[in-house]
C-alpha positions in Angstrom: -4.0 -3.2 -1.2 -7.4 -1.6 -1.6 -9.8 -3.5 -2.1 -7.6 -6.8 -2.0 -5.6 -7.0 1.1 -2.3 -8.6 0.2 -0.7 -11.8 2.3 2.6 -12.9 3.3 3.4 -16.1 1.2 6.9 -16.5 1.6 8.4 -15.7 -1.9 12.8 -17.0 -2.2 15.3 -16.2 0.2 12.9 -15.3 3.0 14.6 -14.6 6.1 14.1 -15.9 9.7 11.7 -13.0 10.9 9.5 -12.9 8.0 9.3 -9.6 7.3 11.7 -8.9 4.8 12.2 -11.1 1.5 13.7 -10.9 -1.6 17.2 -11.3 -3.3 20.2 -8.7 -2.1 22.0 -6.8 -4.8 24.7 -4.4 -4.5 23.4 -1.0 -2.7 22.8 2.0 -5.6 24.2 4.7 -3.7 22.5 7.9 -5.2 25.0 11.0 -4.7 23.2 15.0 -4.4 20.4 15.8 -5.7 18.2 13.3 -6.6 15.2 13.9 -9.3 11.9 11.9 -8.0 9.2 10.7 -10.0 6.2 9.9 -8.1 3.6 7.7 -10.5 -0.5 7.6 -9.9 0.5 10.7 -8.2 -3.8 11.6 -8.2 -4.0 8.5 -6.0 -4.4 7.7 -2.6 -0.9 6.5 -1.9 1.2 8.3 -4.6 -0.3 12.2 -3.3 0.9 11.1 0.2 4.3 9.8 -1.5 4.8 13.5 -2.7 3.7 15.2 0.3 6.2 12.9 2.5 9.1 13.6 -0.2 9.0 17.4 0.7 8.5 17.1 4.3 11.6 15.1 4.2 13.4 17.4 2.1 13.0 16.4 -1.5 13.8 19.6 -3.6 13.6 18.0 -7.4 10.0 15.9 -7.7 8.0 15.0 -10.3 4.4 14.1 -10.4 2.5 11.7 -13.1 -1.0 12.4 -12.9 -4.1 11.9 -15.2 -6.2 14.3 -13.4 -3.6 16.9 -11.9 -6.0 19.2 -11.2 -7.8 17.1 -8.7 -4.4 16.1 -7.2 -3.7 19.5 -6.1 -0.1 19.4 -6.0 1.8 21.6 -4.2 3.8 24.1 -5.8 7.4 23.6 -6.9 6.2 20.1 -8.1 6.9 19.7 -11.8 3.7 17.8 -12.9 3.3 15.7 -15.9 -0.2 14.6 -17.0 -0.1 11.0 -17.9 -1.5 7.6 -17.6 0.8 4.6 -16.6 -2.0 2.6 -18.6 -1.5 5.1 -22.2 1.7 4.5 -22.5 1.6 7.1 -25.4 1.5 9.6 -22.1 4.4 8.9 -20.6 6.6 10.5 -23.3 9.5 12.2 -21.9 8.2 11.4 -18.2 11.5 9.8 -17.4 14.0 12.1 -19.0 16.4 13.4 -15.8 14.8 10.9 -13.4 16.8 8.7 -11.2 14.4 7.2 -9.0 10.4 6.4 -9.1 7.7 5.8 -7.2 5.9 2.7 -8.9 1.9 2.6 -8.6 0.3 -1.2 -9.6 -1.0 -1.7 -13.2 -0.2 -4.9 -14.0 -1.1 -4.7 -17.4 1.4 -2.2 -18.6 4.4 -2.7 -16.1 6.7 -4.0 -18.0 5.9 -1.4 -20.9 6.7 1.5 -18.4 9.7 0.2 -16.8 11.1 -0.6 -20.1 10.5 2.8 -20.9 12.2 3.9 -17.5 15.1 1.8 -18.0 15.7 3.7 -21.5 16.1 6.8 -20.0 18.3 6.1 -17.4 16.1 5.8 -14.4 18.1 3.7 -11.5 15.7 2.6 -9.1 12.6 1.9 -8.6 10.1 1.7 -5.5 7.1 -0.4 -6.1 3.6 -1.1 -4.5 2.5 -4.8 -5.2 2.5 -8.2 -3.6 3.9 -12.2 -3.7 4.5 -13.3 -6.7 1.7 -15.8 -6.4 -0.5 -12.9 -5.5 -3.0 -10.5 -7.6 -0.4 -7.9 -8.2 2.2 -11.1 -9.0 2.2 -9.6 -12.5 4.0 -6.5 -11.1 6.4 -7.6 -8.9 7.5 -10.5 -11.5 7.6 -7.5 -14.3 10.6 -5.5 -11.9 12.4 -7.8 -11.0 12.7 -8.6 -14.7 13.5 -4.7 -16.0 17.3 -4.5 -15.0 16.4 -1.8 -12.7 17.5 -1.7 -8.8 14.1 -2.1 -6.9 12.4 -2.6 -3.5 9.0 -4.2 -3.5 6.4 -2.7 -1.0 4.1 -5.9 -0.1 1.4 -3.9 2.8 -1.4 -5.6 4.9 -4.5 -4.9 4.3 -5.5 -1.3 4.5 -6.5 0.3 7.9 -9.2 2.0 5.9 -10.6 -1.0 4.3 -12.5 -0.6 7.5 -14.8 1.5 6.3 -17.2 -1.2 4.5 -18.3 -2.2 7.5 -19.5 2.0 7.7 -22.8 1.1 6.5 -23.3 -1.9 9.3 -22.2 0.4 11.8 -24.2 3.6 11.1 -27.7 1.9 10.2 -27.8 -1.4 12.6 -25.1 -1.0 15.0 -24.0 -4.4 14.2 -21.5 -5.9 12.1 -22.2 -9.3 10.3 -19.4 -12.3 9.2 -18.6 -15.2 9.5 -15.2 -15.2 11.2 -14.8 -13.4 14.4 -11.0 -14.4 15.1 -9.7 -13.6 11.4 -7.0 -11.2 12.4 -4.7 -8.6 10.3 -2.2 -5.8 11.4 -4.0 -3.1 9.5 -2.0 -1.0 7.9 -2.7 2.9 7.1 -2.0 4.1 3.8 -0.3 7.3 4.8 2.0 4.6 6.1 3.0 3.0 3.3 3.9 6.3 1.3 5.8 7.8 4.4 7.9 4.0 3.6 7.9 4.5 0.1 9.3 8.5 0.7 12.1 7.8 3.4 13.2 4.6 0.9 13.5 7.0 -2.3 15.6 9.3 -0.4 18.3 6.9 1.1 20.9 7.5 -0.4 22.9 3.9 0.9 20.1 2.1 -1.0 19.5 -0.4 2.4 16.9 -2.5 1.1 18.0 -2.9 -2.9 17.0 -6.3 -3.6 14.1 -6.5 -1.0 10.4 -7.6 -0.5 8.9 -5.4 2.6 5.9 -6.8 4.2 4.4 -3.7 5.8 2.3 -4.7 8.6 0.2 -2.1 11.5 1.4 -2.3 14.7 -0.8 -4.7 15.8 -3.1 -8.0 14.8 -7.2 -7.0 15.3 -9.2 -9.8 14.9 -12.4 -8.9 13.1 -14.3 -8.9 16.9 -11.8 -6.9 18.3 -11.6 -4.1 15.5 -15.6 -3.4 15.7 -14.9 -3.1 19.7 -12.3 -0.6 18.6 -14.6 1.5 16.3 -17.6 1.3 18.7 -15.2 2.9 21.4 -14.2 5.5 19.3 -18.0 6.5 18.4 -18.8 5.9 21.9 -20.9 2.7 21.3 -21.7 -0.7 22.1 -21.5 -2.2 18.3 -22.2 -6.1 18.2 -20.2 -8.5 16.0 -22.8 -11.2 15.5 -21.3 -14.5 14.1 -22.9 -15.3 10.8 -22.6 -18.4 7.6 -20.6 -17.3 4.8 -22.9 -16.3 2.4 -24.7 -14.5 5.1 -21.1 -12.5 5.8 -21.0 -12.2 2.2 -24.5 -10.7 1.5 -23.8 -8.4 4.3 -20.4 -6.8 2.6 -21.7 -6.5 -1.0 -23.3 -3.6 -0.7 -19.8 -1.8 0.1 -17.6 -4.3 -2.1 -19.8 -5.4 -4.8 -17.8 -8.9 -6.4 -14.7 -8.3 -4.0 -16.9 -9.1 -1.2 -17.1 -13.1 -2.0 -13.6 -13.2 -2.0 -12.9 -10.9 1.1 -14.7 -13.2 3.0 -13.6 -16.3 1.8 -10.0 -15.7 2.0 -10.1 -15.7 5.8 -11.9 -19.2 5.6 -10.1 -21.8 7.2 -7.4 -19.0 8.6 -5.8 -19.0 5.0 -5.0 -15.3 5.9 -2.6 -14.7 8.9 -0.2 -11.9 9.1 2.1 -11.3 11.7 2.6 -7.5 13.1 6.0 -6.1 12.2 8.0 -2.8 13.2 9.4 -2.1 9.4 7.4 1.2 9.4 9.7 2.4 12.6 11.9 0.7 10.9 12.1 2.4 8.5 11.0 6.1 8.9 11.7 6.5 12.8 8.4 6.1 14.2 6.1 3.4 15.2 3.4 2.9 12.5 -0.5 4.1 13.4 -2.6 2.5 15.5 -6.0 1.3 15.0 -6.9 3.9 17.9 -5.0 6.8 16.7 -6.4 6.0 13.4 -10.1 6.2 14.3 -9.2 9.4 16.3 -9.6 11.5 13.0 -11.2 9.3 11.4 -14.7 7.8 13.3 -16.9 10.3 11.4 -16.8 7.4 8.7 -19.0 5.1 10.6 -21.6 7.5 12.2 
């Protein structure tokens, strides 16, 4: 997740294709119509979450956003201003909702799903990681809340490609140190089309379960600036550099992540493997790095 990519540490009960973890529970069938709350709904992910709820079909969503006015939500969205971090917000948020849309804040999870629970809400769709990850905290806090859940663990962000923007459009070259590091990038519209199709089934079909949400492919690190160049209709070069060197080179875009960016690929600590859960999942393949970079190279010039 942005600016930490998450991994694929294999939390209990992993399966043989290790894409899909977690323990089952009995499927929450949800019957008519369903009321939606979609949390962080001013971010990235939870604005696409509502905008892939009505082009599905949703008829009964609600927003939580601190600054709706900058979400622009579409109309027929009932919109509550709130905080998931003031929980003093969040009053009457749940009333009449069955199932959410979870946004990461570890610090108050447990605080706002307690308050869910209270009101009756029945399931909840999270954004977070292992349990032995960053956003452990979160994870750990819904599995604890009584509530049916399904954990969205993604790969690192497709657009998490855009530090290296300021490599690209002043040098034409991209320093680090690891050249074969791969990830199946991921695209964030992805994840909340996921998150969308999962709050509207009805049969509950992954209850109980930990989705690693991979791209459709694995890019190593010389291979995606090959991929941006052709897209701007350049010849970028990926020159092999020390550590600190890689590191010095990302700060300017990352600031203290970048130290830990680079040094989670040391050694190959971070490998992912490219799934289809997005097809999966919402009927089509998930976004290429190329499609990706077709409306969205203006980034790096």
């Amino acid at each position: 997740m942005n600016p930490q990519p998450t991994t694929a540490a294999a939390a209990s009960g992993t399966d043989s294709t290790g894409e899909i973890h977690g323990r089952r529970r009995a499927p929450v069938r949800r019957l008519g119509i369903v009321t939606i709350l979609v949390t962080g709904a001013t971010g990235n992910i939870g604005r696409m979450v509502v905008d892939h709820l009505l082009a599905r079909g949703a008829t009964d969503v609600r927003a939580l956003s601190n600054k709706p006015d900058r979400a622009r939500l579409p109309d027929g969205v009932a919109v509550h201003k709130g905080y998931l971090r003031n929980l003093d917000s969040l009053d009457g948020v749940f009333d009449g909702i069955d199932s959410m849309y979870l946004a990461p804040t570890p610090e108050t999870t447990a605080e706002v799903l307690a308050l869910a629970k209270a009101a009756g809400v029945r399931y909840v769709v999270d954004l977070s990681g292992e349990h032995e990850s960053h956003w452990g905290d979160v994870t750990r806090a819904v599995e604890d809340s009584g509530i049916a859940w399904t954990h969205l663990w993604p790969g690192e962000f497709m657009e998490n490609s855009t530090m290296l923007a300021e490599q690209i459009a002043n040098h034409g070259v991209v320093r680090e140190p690891f050249p074969d590091a791969a990830d199946p990038l991921i695209t964030m519209n992805d994840i909340a089309e996921v998150a969308a199709a999962l709050l509207l089934d009805g049969d509950g079909t992954h209850v109980g379960e930990a989705l690693t949400l991979t791209g459709p492919e694995s890019l190593s690190r010389r291979e995606l600036v090959r991929r941006i160049g052709t897209a701007l209709g350049r010849d970028l070069e990926f020159r092999q550099v020390s550590v600190a060197e890689g590191i010095e080179a990302l700060t300017p875009a990352m600031g203290d992540y970048a130290r830990w960016y680079v040094e989670l690929r040391e050694g190959g600590a971070y490998s992912l493997p490219a799934n289809d859960l997005v097809q999966q999942i919402t009927g089509r393949p998930a976004t290429s790095i190329d499609a990706w970079l077709a409306t969205h190279a203006d980034q790096f010039r």
